[in-house]
DRENNU-460221 format. One line per field, with one value per residue (C-alpha): residue number from 1; residue in three letters; x, y, z. Coordinates in Angstrom, 1 decimal, decimal comma. Example, Ala and Ser with C-alpha at 12.3 -4.5 7.8 and 13.67 -1.06 7.14 Angstrom:
i: c(1|2)
aa: c(ALA|SER)
east: c(12,3|13,7)
north: c(-4,5|-1,1)
up: c(7,8|7,1)
***
This chain:
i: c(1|2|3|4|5|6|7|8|9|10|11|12|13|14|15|16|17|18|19|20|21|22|23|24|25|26|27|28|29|30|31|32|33|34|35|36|37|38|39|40|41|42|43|44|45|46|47|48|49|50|51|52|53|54|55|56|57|58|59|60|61|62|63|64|65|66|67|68|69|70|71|72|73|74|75|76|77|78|79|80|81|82|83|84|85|86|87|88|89|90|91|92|93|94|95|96|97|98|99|100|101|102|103|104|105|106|107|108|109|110|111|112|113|114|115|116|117|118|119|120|121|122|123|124|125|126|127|128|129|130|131|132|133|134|135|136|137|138|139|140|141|142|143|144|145|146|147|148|149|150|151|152|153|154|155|156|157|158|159|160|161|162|163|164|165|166|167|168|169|170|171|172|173|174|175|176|177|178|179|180|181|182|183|184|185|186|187|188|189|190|191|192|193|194|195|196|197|198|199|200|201|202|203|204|205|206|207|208|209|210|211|212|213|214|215|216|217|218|219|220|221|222|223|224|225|226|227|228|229|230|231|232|233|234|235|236|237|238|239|240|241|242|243|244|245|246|247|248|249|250|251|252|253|254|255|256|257|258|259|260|261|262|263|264|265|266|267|268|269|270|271|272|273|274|275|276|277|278|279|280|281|282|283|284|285|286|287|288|289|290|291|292|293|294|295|296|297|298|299|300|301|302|303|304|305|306|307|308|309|310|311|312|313|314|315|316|317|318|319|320|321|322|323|324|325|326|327|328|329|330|331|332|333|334|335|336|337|338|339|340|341|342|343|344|345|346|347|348|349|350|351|352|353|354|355|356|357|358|359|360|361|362|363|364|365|366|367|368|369|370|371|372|373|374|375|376|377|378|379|380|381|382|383|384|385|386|387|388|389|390|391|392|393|394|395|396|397|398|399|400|401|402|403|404|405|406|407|408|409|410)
aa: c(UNK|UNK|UNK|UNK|UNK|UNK|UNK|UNK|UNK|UNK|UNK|UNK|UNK|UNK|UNK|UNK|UNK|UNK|UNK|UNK|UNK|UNK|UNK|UNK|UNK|UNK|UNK|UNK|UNK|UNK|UNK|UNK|UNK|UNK|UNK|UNK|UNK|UNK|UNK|UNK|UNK|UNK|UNK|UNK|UNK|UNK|UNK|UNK|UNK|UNK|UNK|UNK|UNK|UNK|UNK|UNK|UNK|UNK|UNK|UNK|UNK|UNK|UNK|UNK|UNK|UNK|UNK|UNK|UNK|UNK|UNK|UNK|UNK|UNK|UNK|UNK|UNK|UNK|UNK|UNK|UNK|UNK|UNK|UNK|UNK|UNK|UNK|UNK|UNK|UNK|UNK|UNK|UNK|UNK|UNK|UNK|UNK|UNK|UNK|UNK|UNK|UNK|UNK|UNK|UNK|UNK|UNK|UNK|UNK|UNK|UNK|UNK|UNK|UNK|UNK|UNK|UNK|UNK|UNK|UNK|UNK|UNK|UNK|UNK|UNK|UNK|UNK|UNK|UNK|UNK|UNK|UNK|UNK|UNK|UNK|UNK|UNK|UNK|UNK|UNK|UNK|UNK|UNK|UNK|UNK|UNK|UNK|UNK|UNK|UNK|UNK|UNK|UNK|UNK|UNK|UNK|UNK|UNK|UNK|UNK|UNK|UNK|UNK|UNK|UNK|UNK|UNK|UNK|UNK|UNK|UNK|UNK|UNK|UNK|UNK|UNK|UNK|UNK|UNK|UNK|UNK|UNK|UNK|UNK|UNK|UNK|UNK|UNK|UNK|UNK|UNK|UNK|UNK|UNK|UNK|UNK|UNK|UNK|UNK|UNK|UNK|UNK|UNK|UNK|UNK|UNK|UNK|UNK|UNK|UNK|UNK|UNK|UNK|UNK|UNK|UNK|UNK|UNK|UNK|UNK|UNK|UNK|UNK|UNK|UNK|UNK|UNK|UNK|UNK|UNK|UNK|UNK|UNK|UNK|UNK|UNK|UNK|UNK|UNK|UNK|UNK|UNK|UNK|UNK|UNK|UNK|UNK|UNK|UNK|UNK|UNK|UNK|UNK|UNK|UNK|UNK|UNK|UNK|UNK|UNK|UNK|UNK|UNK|UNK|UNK|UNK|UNK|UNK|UNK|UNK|UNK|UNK|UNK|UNK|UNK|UNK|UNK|UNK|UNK|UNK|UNK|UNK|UNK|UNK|UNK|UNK|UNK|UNK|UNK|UNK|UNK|UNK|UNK|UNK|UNK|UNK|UNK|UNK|UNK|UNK|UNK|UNK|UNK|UNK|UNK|UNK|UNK|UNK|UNK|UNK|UNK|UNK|UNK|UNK|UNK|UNK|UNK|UNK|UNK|UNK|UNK|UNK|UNK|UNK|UNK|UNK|UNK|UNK|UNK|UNK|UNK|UNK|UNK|UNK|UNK|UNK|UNK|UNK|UNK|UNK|UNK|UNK|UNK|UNK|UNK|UNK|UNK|UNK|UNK|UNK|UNK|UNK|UNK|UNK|UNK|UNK|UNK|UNK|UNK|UNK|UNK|UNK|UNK|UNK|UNK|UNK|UNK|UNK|UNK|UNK|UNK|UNK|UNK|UNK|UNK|UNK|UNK|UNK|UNK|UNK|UNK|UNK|UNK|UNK|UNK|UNK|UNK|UNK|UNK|UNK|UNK|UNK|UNK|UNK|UNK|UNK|UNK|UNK|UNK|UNK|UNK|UNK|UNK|UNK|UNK|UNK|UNK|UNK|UNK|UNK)
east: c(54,9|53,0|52,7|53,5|53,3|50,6|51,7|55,5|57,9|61,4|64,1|67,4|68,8|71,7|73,3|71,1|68,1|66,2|63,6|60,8|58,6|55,5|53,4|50,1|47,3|45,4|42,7|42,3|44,6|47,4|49,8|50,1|53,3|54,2|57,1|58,6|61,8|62,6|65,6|67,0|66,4|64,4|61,5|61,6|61,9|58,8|56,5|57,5|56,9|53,6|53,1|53,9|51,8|48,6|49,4|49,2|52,6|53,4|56,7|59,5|63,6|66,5|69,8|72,3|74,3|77,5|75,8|73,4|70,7|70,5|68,1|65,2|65,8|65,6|62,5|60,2|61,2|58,5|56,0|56,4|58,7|61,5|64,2|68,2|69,3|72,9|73,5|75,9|72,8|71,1|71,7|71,3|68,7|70,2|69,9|70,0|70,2|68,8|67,5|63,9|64,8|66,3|63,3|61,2|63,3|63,8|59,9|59,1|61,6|60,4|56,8|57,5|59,6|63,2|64,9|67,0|66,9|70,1|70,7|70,0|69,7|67,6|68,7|70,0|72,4|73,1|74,4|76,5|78,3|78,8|81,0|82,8|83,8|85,0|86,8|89,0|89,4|91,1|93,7|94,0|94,8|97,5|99,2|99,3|100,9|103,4|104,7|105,2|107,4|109,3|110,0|111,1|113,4|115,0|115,1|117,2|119,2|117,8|117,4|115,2|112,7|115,4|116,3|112,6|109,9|107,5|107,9|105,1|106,6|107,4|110,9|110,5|108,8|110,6|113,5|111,6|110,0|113,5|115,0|112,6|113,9|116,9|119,3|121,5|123,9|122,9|124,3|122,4|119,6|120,1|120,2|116,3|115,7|113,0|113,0|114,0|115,0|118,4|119,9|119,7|121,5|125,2|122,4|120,5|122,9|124,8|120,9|120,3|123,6|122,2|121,0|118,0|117,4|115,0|113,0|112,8|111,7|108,8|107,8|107,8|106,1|103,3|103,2|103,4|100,3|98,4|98,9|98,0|94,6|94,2|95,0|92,8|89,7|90,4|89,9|87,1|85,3|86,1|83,6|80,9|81,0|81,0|78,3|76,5|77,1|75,3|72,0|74,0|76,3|75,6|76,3|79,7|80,4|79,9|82,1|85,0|85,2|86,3|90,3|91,1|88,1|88,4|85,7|87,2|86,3|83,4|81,8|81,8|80,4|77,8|77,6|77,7|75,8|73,4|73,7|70,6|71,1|67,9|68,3|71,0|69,1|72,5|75,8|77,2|74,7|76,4|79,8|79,4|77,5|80,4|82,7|84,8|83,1|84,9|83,3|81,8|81,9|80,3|80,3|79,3|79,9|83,5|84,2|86,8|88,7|86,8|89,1|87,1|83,4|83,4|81,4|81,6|85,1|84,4|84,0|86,1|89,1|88,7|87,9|91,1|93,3|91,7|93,0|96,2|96,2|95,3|98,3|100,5|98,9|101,1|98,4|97,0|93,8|91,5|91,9|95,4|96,3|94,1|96,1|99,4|98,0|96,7|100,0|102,2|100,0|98,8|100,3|99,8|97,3|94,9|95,3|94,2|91,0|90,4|90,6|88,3|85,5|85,8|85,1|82,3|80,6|81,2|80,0|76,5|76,0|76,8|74,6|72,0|72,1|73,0|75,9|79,7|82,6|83,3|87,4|87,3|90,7|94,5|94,1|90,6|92,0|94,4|91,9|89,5|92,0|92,9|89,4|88,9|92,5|91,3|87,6|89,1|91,4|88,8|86,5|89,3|90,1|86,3|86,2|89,3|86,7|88,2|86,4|88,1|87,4|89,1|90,3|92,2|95,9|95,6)
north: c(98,8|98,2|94,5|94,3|90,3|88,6|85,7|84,8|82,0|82,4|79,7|79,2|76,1|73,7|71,1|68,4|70,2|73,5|75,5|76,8|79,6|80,7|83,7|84,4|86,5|85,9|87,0|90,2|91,5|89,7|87,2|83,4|81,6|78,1|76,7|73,4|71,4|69,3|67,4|68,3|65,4|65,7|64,1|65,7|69,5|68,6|67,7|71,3|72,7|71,2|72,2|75,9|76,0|74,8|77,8|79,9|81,2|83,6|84,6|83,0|83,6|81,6|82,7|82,2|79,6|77,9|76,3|74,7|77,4|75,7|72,3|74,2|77,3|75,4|73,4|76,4|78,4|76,3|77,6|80,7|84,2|83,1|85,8|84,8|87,0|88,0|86,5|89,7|92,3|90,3|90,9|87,9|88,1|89,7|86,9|83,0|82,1|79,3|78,2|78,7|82,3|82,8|81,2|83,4|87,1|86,2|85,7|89,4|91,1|89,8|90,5|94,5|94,7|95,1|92,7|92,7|89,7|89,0|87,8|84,2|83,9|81,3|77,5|78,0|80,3|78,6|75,6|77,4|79,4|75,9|75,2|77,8|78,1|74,6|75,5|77,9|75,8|73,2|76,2|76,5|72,9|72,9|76,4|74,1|71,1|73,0|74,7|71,4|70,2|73,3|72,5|69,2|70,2|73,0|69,9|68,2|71,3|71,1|74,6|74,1|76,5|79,2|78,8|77,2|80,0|77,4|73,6|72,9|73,8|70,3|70,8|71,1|67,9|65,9|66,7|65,9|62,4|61,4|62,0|59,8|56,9|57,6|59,8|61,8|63,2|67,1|67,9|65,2|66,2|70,2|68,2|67,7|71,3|72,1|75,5|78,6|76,8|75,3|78,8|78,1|74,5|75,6|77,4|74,5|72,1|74,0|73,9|70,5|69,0|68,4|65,4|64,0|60,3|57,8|59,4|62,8|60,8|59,4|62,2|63,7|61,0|61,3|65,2|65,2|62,5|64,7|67,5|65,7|64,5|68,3|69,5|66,5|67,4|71,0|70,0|68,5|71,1|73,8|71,7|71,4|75,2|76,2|74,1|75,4|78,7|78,6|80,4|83,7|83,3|86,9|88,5|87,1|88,0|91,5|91,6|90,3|93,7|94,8|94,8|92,0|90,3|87,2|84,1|83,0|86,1|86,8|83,5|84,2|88,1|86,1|83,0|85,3|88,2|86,1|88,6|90,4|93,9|94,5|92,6|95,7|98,8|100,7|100,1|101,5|98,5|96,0|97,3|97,6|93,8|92,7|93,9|96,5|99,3|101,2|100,5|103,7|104,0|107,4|107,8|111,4|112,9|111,6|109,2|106,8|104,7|101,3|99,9|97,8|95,7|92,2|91,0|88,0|87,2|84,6|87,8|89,8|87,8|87,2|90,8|91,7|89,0|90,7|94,2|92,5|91,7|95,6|96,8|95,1|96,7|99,7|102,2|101,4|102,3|103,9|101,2|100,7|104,4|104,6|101,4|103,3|106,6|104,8|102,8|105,8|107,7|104,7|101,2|98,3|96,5|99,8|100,1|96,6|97,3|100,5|98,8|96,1|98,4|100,1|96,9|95,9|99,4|99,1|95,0|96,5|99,4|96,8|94,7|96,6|98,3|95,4|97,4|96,8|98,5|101,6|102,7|106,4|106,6|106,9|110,2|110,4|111,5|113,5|115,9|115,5|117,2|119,9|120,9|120,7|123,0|125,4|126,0|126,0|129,2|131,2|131,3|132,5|134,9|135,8|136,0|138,7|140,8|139,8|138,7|136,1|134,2|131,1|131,0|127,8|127,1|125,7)
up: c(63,8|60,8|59,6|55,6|55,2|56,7|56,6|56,9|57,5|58,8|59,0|61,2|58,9|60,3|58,5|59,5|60,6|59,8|61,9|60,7|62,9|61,2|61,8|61,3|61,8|65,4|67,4|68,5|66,2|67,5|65,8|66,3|66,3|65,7|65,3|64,5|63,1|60,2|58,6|55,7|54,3|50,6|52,5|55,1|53,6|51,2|54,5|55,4|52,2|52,3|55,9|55,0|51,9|54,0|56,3|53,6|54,1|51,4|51,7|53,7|54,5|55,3|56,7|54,5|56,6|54,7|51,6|53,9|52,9|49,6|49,9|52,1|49,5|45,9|47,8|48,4|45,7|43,2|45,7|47,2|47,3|49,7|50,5|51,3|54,1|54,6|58,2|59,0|57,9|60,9|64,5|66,5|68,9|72,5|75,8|75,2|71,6|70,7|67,0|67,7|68,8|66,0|63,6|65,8|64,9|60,9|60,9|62,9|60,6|57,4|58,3|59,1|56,2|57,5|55,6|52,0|49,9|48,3|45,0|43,6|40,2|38,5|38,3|34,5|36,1|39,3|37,1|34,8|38,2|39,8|36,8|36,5|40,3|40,0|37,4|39,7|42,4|39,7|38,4|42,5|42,6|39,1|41,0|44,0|42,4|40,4|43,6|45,6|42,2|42,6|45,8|46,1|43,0|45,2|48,1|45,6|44,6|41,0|39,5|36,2|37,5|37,4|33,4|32,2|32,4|33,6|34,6|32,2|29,1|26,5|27,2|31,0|31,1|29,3|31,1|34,4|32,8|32,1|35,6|36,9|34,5|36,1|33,5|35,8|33,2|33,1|29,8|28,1|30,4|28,9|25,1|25,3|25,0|22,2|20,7|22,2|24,8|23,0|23,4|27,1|27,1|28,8|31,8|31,4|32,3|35,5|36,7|36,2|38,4|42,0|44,2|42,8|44,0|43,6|46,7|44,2|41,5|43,4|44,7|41,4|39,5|41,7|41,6|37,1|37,9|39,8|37,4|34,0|35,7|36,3|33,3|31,5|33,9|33,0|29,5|29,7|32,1|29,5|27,0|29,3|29,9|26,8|26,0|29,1|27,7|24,6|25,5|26,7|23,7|22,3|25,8|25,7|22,5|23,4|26,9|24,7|23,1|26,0|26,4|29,0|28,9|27,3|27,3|30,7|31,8|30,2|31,0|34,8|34,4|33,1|35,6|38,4|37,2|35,4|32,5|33,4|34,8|35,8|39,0|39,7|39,9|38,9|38,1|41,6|43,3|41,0|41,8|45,4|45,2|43,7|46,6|44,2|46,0|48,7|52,3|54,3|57,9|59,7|63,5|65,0|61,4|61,1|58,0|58,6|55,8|55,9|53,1|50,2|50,8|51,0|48,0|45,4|45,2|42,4|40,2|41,4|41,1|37,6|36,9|38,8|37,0|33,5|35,2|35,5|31,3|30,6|32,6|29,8|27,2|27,9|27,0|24,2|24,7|27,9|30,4|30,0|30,5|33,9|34,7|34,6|36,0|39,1|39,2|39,3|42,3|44,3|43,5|41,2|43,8|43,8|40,2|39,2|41,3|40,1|36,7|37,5|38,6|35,6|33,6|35,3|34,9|31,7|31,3|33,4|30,4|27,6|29,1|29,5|26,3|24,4|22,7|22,3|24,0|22,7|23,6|24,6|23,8|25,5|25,3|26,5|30,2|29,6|27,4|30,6|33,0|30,3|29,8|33,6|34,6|31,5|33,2|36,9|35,5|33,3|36,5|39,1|36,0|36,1|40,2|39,7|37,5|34,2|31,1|29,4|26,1|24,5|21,5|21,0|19,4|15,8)
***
């Protein structure tokens, strides 16, 4: 098999060590192997840096193990090509497997050419995508804390949750805050309703009688803590995005034409993506990276329903959750009509992921044409399917031996 890379380096990293086999022209037109181990210390990884550059490795790849990939990866970036392999594009070598096997296969792919680099995009990007995947895990953490306060308020037979549309709201709390001071009285309780909630005060105050104790109102004092720290680091996280967001600030502009998208949204198209679509040679390669693709499996000329690809589910969760705010826009415009279409036929899930792709399709040709959404219209599909059932007839009429011309209502 033919060599491409002359000289390669291929990696099996651990958490506390990495192992590095290079290969290199030999005599006789052979190769030469040599292998050896580092920490992944800082130190450590720049004696291998420098140990790779005086072999005049070229190229390299690392496994993409955990987020252990990432020291050895940000080292010999400054220096060399290095590729990021998806560990299940790899089959691991067959007999004993040991990490120096492993070193040893990474290096004899790479140098034939049978490997696919994933994406990594530069470090602007890489920062601005740690942020905003923290961010998520801290709505993870408020969805968390507001269902343990729901529970213990059902422990205590406490039904606030049934009358309050969220247990966040200003009235919700100040109920809660004043439980734990010990009020017990549910129709003064019900009296500290703000706003529309005073209409609710007689409901209010048969869902406020139960059992709640002092071991309730510890449990909740500790659970409102948790979620004001939340909500204040949650705060202060959406600065420090927004400020990291300034250089692709015309990008997001333009994806918040589109109907769901908002900056949340359109901050992590961008942090993911890193806004440039010519890493993406096409907008199917984009969706299918993504994971909103449908999966294809062919054995013996039989295709089998392989369900959806796994792909990056920091994107495609938010793009599904802006699917979700289309389907209550009750067809006012193109997305929100395929929304209810898919609905009716195939279910609210398949819908909302139908309606995601379509969003980041279009995201990829906004992008890459730097141009605003253009709505094709809530009728846009339905004249589809009437131009498609009128050509569908004219050419059975035509197959019958009729000739048939159009001439269309006023």
């Amino acid at each position: 098999m033919e060599v491409l890379y002359d000289r390669v380096a291929g990696l099996d990293v651990g958490k506390a060590s990495v192992t590095v086999c290079v290969r290199t022209p030999g005599a006789r037109r052979g190769r030469r192997t040599e292998t050896r181990t580092f920490k992944t210390t800082s130190g450590s990884l720049r004696v291998m840096r420098d140990w790779l550059v005086e072999a005049g490795v070229s190229i390299a790849a690392i496994e993409s193990t955990s987020t252990y990939w990432k020291p050895p990866f940000y080292c010999l970036e400054e220096v060399m090509e290095i590729w990021l392999l998806n560990a299940a594009h790899m089959k691991a070598v067959p007999g004993r497997k040991t990490d120096v096997r492993d070193a040893e296969w990474i290096a004899q792919l790479l140098e034939h050419g049978l490997l696919t680099p994933s994406f990594v995009p530069p470090p602007p990007v890489r920062r601005l995508r740690m942020l905003t995947r923290y961010r998520v895990q801290l709505h993870g953490d408020r969805t968390r804390e507001t269902v343990r306060l729901e529970l213990m308020l059902e422990d205590a037979s406490i039904k606030l949750s049934t009358v309050a549309s969220s247990l966040n709201t200003v009235s919700a709390r100040a109920m809660l805050a004043a439980m734990i001071d010990g009020e017990t009285d549910a129709r003064v309780l019900a009296e500290m309703a703000k706003g529309k909630m005073r209409s609710k005060i007689p409901d209010l105050a048969q869902a406020l009688e139960g059992n709640f104790d002092i071991h309730h109102a510890q449990l909740a004092r500790s659970i409102l803590g948790r979620l004001d720290r939340v909500e204040e680091s949650m705060r202060q996280l959406d600065q420090v995005i927004e400020s990291a967001c300034e250089p692709w600030a015309h990008q997001i502009e333009l994806l918040q034409t589109i109907p769901g998208v908002g900056p949340r949204v359109a901050q992590v198209i961008i942090a993911e993506t890193g806004g440039d679509m010519s890493k993406f040679p096409t907008a199917a390669h984009l969706a299918s990276w993504a994971g909103l693709a449908p999966a294809m499996y062919e054995s013996a000329g039989r295709r089998s329903p392989a369900g959806r690809r796994r792909g990056n589910k920091w994107l495609t969760g938010m793009l599904v959750e802006a699917a979700g705010s289309v389907g209550r826009m009750h067809g006012k415009n193109y997305l929100a009509v395929q929304h209810s279409r898919i609905t009716q036929r195939r279910g609210m899930r398949r819908a909302q992921v139908a309606v995601a792709h379509s969003i980041l399709v279009m995201a990829y040709y906004m992008l890459e044409r730097d141009q605003p959404y253009q709505d094709l219209g809530p009728q846009w599909l339905v004249k589809r399917n009437e131009e498609a059932r009128t050509h569908r007839l004219v050419k059975q009429l035509e197959k019958l031996g009729h000739t048939v011309t159009i001439d269309p209502a006023a």
